[in-house]
N, CA, C and O of each residue as an XYZ file, in Angstrom:
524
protein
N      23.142    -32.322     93.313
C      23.992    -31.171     93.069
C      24.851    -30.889     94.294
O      25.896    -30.363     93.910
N      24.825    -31.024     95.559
C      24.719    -30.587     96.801
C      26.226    -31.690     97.092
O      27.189    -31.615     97.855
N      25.746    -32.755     95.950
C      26.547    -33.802     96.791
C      27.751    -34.226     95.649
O      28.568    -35.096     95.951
N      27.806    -33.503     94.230
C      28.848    -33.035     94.127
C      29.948    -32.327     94.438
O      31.161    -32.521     94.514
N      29.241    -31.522     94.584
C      29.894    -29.826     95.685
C      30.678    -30.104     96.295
O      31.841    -29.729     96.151
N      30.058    -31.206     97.572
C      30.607    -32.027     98.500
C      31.853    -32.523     98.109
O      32.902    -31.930     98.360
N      31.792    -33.495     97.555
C      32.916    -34.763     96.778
C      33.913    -33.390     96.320
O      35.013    -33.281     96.862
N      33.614    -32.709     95.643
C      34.657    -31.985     94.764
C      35.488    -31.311     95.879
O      36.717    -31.362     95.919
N      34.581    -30.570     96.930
C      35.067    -30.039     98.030
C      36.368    -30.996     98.775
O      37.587    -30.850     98.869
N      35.574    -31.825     99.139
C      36.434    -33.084     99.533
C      37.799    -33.313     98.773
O      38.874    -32.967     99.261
N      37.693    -33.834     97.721
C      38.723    -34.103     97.072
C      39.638    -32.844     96.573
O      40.785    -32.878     96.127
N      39.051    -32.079     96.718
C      40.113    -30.686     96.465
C      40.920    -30.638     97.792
O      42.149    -30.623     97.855
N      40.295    -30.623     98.558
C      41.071    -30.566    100.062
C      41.988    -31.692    100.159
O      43.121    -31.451    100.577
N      41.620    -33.109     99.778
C      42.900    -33.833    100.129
C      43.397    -33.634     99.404
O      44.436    -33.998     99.956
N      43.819    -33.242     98.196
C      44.542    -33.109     96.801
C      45.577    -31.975     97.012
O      46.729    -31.958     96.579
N      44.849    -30.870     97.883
C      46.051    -29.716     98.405
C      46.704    -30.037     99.818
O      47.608    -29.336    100.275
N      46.115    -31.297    100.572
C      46.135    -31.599    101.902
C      47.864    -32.547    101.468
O      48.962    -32.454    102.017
N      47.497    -33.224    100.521
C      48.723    -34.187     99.789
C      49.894    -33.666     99.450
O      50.991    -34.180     99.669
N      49.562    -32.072     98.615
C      50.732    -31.390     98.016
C      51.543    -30.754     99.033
O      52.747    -30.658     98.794
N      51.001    -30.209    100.355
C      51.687    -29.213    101.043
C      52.430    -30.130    102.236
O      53.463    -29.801    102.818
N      51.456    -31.686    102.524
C      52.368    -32.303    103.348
C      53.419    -33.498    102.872
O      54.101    -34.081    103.714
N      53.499    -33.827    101.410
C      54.399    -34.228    100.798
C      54.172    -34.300     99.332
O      53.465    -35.133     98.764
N      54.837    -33.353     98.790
C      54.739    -32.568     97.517
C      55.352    -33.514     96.144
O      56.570    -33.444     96.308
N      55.201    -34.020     95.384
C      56.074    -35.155     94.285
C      57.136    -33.570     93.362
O      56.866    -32.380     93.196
N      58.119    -34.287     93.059
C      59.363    -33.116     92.752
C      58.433    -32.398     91.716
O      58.384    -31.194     91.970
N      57.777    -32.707     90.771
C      57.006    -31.587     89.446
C      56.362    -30.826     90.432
O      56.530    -29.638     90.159
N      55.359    -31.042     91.981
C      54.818    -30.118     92.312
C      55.625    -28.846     93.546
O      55.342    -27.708     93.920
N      56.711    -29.834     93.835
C      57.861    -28.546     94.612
C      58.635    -27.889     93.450
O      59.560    -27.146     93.780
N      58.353    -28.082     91.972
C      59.111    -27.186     91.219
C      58.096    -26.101     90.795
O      58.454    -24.980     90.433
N      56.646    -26.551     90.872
C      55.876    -25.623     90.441
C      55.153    -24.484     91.164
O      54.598    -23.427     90.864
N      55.528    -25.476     92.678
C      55.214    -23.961     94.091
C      56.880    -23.224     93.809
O      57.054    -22.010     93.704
N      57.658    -23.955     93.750
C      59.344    -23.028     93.641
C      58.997    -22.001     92.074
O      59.217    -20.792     92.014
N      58.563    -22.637     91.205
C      58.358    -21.404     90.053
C      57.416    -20.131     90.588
O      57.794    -18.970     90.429
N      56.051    -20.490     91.288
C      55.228    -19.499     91.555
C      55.460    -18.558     92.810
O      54.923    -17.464     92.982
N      56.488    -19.276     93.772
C      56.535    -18.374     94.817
C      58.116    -17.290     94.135
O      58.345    -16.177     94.609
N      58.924    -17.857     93.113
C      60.165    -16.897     92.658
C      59.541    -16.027     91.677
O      59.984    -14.922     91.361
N      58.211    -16.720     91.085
C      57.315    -15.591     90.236
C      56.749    -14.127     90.878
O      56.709    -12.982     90.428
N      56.378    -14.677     92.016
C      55.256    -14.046     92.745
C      56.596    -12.842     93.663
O      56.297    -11.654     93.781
N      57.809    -13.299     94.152
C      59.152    -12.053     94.205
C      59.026    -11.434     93.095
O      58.492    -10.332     92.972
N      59.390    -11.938     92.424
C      60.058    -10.955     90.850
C      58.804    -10.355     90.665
O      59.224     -9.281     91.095
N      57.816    -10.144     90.443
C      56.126     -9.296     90.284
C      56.482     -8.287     91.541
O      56.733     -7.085     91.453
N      56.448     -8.905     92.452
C      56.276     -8.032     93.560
C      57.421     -7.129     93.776
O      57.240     -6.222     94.588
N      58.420     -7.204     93.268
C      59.730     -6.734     93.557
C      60.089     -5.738     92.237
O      60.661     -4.651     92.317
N      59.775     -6.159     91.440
C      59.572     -5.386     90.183
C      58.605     -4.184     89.889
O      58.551     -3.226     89.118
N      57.944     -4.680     90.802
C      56.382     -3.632     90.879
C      56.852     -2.149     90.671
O      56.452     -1.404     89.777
N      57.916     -1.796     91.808
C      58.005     -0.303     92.225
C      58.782      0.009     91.219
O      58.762      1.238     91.153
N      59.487     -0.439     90.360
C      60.004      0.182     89.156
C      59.922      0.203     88.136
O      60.691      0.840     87.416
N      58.780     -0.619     87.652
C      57.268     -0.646     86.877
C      56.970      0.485     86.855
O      56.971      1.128     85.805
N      56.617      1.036     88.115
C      55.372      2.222     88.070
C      56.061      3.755     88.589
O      55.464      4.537     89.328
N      57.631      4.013     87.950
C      58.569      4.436     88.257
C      57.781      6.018     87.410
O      57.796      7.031     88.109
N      57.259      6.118     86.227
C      56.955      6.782     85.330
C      56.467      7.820     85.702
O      56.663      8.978     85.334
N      55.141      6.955     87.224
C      54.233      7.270     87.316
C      54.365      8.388     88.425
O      53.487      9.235     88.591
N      55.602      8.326     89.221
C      55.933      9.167     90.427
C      56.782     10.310     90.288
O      57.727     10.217     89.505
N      56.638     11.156     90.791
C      57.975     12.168     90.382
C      59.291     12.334     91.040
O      60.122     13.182     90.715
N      59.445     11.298     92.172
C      60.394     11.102     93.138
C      61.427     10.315     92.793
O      61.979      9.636     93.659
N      61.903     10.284     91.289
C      62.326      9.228     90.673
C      63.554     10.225     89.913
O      64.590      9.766     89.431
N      63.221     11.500     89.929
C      64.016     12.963     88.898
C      65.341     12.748     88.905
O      65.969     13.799     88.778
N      66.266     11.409     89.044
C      67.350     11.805     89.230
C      68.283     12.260     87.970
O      68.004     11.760     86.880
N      69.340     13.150     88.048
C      70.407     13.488     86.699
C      71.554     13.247     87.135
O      71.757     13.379     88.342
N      72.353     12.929     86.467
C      73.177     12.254     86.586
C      74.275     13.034     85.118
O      73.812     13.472     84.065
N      75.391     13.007     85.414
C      76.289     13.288     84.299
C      77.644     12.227     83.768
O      78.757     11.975     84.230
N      76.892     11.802     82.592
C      77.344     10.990     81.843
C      78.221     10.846     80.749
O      78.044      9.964     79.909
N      79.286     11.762     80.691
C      80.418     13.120     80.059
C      81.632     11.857     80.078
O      82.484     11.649     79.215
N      81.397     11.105     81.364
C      82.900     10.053     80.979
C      82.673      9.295     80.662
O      83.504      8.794     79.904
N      81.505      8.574     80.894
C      80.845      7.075     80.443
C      80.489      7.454     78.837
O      80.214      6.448     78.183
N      80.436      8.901     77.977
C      80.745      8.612     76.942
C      81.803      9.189     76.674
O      81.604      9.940     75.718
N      82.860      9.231     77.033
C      84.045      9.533     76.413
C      85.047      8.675     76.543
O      86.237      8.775     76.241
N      84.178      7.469     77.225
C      85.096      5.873     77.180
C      84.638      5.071     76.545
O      85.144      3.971     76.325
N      83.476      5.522     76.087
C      82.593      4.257     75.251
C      82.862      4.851     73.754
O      82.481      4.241     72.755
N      83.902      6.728     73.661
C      84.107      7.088     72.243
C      85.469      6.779     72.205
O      86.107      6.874     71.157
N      85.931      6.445     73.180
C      87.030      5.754     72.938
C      87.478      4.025     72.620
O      88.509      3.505     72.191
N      86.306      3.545     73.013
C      86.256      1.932     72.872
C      86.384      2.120     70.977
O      87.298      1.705     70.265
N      84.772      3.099     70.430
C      84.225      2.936     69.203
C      85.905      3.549     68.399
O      86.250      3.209     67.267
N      86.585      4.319     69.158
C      87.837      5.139     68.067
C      88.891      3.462     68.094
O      89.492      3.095     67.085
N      88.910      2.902     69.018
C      89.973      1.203     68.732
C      89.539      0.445     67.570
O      90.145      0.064     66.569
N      88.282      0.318     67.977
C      87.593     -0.573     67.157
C      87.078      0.017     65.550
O      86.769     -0.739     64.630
N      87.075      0.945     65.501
C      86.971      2.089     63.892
C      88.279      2.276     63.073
O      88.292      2.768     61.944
N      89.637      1.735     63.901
C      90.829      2.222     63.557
C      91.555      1.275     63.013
O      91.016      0.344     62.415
N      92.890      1.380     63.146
C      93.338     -0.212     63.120
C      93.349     -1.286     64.062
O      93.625     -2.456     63.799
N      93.048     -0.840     65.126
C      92.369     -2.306     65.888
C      91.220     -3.046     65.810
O      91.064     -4.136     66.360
N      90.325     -2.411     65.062
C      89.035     -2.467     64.598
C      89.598     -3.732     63.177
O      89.371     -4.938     63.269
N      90.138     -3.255     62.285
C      90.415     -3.528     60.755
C      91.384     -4.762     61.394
O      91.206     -5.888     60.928
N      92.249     -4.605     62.288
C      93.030     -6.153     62.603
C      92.174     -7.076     63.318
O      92.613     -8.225     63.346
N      91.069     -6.881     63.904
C      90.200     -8.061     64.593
C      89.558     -8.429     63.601
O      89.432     -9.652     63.531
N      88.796     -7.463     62.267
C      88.312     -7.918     61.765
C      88.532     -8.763     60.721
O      87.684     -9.577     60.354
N      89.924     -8.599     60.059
C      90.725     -9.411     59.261
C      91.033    -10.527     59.951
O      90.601    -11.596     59.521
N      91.786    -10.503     61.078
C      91.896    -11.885     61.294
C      91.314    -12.496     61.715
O      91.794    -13.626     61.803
N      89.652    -12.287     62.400
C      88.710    -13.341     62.225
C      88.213    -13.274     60.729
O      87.320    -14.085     60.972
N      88.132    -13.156     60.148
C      87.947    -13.156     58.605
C      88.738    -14.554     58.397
O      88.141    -15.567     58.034
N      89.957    -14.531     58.625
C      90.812    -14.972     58.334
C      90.944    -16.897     58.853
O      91.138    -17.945     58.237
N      90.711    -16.520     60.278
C      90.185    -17.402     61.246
C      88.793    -18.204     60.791
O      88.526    -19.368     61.087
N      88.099    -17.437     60.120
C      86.928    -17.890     59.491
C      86.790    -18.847     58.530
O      86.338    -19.977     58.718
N      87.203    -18.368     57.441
C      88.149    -18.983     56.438
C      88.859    -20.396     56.495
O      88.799    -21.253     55.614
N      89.631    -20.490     57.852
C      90.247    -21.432     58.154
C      89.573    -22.370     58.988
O      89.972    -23.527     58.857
N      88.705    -22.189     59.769
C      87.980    -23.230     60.390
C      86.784    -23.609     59.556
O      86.192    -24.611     59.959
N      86.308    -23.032     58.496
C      85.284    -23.469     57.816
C      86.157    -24.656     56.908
O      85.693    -25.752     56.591
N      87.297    -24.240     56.633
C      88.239    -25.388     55.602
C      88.562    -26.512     56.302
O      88.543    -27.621     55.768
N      88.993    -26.257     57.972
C      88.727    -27.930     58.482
C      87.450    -28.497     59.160
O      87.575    -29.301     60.083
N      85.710    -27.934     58.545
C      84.861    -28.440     58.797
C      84.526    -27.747     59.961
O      83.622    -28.381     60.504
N      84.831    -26.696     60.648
C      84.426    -26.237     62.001
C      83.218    -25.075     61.453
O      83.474    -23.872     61.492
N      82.301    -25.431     61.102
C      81.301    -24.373     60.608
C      80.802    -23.456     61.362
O      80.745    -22.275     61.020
N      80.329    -23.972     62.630
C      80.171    -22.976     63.681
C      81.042    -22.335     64.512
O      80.600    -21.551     65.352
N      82.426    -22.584     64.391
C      83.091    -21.582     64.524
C      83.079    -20.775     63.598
O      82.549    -19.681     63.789
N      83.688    -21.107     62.276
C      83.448    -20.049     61.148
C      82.423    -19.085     61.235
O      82.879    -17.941     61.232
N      80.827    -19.172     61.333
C      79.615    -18.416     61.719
C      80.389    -17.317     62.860
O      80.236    -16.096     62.813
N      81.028    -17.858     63.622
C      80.747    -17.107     64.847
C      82.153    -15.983     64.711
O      82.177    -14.818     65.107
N      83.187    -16.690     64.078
C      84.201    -15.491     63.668
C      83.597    -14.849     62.590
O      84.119    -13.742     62.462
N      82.781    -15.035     61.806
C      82.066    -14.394     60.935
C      81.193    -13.081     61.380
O      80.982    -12.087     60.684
N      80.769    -13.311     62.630
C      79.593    -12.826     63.153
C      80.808    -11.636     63.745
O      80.519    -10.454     63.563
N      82.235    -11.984     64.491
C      83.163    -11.164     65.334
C      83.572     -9.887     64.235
O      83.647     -8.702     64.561
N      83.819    -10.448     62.830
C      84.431     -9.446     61.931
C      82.961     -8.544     61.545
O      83.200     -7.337     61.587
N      81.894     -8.774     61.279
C      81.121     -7.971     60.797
C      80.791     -7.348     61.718
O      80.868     -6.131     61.544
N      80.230     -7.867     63.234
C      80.257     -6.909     64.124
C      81.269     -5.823     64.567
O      81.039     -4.688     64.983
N      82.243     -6.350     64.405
C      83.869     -5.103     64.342
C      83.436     -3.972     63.387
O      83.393     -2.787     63.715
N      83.100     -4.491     62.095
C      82.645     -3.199     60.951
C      81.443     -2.745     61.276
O      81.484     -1.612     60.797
N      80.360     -2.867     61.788
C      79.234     -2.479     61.633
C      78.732     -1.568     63.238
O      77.818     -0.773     63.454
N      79.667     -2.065     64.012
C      79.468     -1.746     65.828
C      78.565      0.023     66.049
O      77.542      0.193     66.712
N      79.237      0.977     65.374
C      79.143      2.236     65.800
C      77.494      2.548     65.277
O      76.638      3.216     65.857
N      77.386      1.672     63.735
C      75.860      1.725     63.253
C      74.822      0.912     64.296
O      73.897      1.452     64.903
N      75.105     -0.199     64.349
C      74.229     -0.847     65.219
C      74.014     -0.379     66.877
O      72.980     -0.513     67.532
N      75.436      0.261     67.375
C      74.910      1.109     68.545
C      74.202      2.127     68.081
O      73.076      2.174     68.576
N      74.461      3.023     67.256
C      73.741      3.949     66.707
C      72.165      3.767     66.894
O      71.416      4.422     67.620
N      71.818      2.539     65.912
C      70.551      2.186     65.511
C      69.855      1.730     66.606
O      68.652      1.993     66.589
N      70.411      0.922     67.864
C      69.692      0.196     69.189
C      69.971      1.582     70.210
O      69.197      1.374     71.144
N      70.462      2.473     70.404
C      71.076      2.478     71.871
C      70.828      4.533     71.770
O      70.803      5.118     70.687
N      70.722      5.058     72.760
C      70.640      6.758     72.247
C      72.535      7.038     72.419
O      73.359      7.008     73.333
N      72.529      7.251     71.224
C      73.583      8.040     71.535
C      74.448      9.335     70.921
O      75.381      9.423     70.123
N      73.532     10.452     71.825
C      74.287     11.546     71.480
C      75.123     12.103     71.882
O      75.568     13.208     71.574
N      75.426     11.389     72.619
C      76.725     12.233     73.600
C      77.875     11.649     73.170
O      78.938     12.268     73.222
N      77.777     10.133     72.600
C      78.982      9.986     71.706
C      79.314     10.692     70.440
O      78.753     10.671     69.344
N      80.263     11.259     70.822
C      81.018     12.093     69.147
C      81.417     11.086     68.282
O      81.910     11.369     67.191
């Protein structure tokens, strides 16, 4: 038993003795993953546990940041809204007819998001301060 211990001891030591004095590229990517892991944990920590302190109270007034973001939603609700969304519609239409499918999807994706924007911020995002 004694003289397993040993051996394992042993061979653990040259095995980390190998990695730290010349490392093969999978094991300098996997100390480079754990030591950028081991920042981001540690660095993240204090605003993790932000909840938990009361030194954190800040207010802030946010009166223009929505009255530019009710002005983005009034372009896009209006007729600038209804012309992006037609003519990727349109655009859609036309690249699906010369085989470009994933463009089509993705002007597809531009016009419905144009119509749907104010619900889906609505539904993801707080917003009452937008009128």
């Amino acid at each position: 038993m004694f003289n397993k211990v040993k051996k394992l001891y042993i061979t653990s030591g040259q095995y980390v003795g190998a990695v730290l004095a010349a490392p093969s590229k999978m094991q300098g990517l996997a100390m480079s993953f754990i030591a950028g892991l081991g920042i981001l944990l540690i660095g993240s920590q204090d605003m993790s546990l932000a909840q938990l302190q009361d030194r954190y109270e800040i207010e802030y007034n946010d009166e223009r940041v929505d009255n530019v973001i009710n002005a983005i939603f009034v372009y896009l609700e209006g007729s600038f809204g209804a012309l992006i969304m037609v003519s990727a519609g349109l655009l859609a239409i036309v690249s699906s007819a010369f085989g470009q499918y994933r463009a089509a999807l993705g002007l597809l994706a531009v016009a419905v998001g144009a119509f749907l924007l104010r619900s889906l911020v609505g539904t993801f995002f707080n917003d009452e301060g937008i009128a």
